[in-house]
N, CA, C and O atoms as a DFTB+ gen file, in Angstrom:
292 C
 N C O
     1  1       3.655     -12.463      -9.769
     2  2       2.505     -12.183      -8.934
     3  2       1.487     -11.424      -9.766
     4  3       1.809     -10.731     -10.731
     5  1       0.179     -11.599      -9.319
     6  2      -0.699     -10.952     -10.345
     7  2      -1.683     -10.304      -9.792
     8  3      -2.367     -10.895      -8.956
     9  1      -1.924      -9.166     -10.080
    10  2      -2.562      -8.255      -9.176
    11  2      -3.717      -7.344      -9.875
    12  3      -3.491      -6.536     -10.776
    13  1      -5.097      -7.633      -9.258
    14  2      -6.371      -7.705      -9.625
    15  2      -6.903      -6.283      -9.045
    16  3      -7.675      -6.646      -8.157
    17  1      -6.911      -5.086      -9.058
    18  2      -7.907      -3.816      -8.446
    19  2      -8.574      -3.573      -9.155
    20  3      -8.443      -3.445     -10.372
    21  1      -9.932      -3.400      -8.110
    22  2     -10.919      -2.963      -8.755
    23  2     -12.142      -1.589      -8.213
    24  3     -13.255      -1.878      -7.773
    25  1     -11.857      -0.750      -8.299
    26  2     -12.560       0.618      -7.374
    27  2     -14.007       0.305      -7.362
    28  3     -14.390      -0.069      -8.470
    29  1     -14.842       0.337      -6.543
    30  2     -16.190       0.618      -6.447
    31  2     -16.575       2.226      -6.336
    32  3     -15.790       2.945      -5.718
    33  1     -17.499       2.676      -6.790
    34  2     -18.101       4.035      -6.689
    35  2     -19.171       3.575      -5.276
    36  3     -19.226       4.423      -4.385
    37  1     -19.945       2.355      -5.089
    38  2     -20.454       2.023      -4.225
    39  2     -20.462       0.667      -4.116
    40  3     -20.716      -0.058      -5.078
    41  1     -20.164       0.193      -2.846
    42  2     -19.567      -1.017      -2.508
    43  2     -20.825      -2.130      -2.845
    44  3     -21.918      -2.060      -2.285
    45  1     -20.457      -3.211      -3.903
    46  2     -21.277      -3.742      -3.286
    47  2     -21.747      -5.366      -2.497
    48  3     -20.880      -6.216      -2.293
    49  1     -22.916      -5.548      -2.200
    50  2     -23.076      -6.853      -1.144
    51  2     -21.720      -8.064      -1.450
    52  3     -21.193      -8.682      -0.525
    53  1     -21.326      -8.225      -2.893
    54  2     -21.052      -9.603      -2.349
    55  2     -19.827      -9.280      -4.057
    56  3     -20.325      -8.459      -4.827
    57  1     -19.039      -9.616      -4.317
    58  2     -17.764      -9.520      -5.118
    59  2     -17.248     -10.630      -5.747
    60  3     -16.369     -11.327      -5.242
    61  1     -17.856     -10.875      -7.055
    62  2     -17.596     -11.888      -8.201
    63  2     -15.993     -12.227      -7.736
    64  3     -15.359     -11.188      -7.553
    65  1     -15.047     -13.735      -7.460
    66  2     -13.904     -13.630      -7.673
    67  2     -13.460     -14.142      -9.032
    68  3     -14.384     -14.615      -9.694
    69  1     -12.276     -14.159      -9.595
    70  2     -11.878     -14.152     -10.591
    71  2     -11.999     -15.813     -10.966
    72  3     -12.354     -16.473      -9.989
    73  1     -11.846     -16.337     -11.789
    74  2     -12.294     -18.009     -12.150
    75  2     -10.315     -18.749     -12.013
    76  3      -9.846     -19.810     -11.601
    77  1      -9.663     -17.365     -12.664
    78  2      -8.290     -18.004     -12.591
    79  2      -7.977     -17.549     -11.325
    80  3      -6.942     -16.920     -11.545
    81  1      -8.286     -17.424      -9.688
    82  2      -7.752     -16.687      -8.768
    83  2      -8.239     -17.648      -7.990
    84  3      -7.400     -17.996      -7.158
    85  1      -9.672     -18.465      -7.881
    86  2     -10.185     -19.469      -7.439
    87  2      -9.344     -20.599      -6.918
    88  3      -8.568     -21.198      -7.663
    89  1      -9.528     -20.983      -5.286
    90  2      -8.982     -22.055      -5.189
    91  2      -7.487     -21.940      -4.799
    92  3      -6.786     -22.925      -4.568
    93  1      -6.977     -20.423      -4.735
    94  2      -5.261     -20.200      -4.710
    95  2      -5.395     -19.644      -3.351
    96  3      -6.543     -19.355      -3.016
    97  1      -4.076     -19.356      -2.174
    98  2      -4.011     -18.542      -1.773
    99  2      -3.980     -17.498      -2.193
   100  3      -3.331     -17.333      -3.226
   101  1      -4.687     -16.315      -1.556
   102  2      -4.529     -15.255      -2.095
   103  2      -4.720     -13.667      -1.105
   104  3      -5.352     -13.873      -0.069
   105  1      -4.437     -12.736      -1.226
   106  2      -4.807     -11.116       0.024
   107  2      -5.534     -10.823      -0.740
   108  3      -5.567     -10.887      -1.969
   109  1      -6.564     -10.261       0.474
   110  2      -8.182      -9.563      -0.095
   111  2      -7.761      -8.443       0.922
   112  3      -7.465      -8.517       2.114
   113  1      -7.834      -7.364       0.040
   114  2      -8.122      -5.787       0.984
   115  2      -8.735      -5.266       0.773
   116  3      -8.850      -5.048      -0.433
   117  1      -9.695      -4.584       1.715
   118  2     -10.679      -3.652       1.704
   119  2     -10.294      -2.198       1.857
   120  3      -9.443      -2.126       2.743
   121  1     -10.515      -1.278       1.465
   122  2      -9.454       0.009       1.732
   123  2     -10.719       1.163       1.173
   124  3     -11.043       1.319      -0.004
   125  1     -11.290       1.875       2.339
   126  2     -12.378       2.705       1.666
   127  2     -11.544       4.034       1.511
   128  3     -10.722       4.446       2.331
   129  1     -11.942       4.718       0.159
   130  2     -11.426       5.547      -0.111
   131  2     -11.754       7.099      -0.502
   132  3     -11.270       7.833      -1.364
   133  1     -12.959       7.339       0.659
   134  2     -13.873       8.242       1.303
   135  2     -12.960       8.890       1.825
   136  3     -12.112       8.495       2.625
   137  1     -13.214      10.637       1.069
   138  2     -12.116      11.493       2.055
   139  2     -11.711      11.674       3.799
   140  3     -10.726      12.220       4.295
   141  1     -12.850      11.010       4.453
   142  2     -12.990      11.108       5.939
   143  2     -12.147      10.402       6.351
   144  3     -11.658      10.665       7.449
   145  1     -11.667       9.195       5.556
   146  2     -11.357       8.301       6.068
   147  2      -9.488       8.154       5.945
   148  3      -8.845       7.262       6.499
   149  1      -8.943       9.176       5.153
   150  2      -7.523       8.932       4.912
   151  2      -6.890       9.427       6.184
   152  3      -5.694       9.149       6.275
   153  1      -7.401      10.080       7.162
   154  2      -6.328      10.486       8.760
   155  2      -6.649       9.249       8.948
   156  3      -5.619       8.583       8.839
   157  1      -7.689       8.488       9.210
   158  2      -7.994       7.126       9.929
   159  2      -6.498       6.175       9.654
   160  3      -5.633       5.820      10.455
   161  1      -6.622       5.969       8.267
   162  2      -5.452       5.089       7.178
   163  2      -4.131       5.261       7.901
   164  3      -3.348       4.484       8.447
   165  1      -4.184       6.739       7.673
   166  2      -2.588       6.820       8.605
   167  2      -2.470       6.430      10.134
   168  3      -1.426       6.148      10.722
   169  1      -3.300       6.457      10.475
   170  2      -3.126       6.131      12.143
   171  2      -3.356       4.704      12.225
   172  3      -3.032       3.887      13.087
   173  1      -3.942       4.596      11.214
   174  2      -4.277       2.771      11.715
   175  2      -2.746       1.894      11.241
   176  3      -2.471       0.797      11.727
   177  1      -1.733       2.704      10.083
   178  2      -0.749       2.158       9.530
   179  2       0.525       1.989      10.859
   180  3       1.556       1.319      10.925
   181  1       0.077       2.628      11.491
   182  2       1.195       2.620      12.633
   183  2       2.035       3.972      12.523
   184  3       3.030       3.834      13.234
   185  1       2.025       5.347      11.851
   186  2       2.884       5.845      11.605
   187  2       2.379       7.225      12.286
   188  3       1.240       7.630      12.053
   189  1       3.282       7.950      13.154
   190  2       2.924       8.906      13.823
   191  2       2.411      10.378      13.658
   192  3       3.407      10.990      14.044
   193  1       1.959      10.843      13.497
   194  2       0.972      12.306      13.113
   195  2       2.370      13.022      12.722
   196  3       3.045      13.402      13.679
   197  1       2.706      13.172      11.864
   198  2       3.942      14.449      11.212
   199  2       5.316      13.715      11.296
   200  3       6.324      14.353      11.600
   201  1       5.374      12.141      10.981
   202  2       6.336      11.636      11.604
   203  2       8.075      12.237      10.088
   204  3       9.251      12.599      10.148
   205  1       6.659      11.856       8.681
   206  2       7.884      12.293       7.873
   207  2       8.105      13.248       7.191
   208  3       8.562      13.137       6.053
   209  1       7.781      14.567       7.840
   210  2       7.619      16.049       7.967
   211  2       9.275      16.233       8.690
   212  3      10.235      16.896       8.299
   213  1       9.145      15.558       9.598
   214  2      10.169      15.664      10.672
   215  2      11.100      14.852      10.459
   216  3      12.086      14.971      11.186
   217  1      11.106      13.993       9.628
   218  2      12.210      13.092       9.382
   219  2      12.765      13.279       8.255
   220  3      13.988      13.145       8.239
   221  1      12.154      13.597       7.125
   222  2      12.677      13.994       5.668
   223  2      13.995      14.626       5.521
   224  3      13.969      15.771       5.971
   225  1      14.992      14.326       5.110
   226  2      16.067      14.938       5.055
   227  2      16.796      15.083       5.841
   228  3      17.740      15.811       5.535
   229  1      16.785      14.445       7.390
   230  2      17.023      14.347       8.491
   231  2      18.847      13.692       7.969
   232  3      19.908      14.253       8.241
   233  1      18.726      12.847       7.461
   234  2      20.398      12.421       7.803
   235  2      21.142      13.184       7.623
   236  3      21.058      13.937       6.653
   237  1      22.067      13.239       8.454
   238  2      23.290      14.555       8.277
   239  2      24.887      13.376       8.847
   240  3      25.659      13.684       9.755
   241  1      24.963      12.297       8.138
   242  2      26.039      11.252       7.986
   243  2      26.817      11.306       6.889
   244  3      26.574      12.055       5.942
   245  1      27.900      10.439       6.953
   246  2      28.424      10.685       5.282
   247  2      27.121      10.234       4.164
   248  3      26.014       9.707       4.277
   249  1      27.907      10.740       3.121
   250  2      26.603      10.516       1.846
   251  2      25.632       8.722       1.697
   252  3      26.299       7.759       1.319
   253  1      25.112       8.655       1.813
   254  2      24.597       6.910       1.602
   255  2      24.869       7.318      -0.113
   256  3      24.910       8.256      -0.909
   257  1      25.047       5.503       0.055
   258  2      25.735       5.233      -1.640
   259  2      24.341       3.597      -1.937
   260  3      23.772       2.647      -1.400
   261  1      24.492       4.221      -2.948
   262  2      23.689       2.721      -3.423
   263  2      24.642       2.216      -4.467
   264  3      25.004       2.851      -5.457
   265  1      25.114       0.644      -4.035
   266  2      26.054      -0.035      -4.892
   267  2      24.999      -0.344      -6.291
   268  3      23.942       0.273      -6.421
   269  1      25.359      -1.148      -7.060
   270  2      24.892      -1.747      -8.299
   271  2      24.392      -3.118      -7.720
   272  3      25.030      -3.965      -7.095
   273  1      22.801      -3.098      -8.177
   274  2      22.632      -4.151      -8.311
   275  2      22.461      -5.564      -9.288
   276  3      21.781      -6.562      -9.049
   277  1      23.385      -5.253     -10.547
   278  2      23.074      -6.105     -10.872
   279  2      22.406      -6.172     -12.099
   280  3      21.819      -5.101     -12.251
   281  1      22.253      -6.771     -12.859
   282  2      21.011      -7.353     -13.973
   283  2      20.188      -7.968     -14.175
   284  3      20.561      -9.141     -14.180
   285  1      18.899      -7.846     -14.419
   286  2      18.018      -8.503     -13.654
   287  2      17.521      -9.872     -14.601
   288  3      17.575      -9.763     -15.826
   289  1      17.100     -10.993     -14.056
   290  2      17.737     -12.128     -15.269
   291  2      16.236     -11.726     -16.007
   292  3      15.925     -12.228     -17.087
């Protein structure tokens, strides 16, 4: 997969696409990254005001184990 970011300081009208990206499916995200706007981000993600404040460290089960996965070819 190949993955193209590119920050604007100011957005603008209309966004050259790439010549090899042309013509493919592909995800376009817009994501402004204006300090006002990061409570927005979280609320719009679905995730609840202090959700992993309150959840962090929360398991109190036997230990979780992570087996081996493997080698990766």
């Amino acid at each position: 997969m190949k993955a193209l970011r590119q920050i604007y300081d100011s957005m603008p009208p209309t966004i050259e696409c790439p010549e090899d990206l042309r013509s493919r499916r592909v995800e376009v995200v817009f994501l402004a990254l204006d300090e006002g706007d990061a409570q927005d981000a979280t609320i719009t993600a679905g995730w609840s005001d202090g959700l992993f404040e309150r959840t962090a460290g929360a398991w109190q089960g036997e230990p979780l184990r992570r087996w081996p996965q493997g080698e990766l070819a």
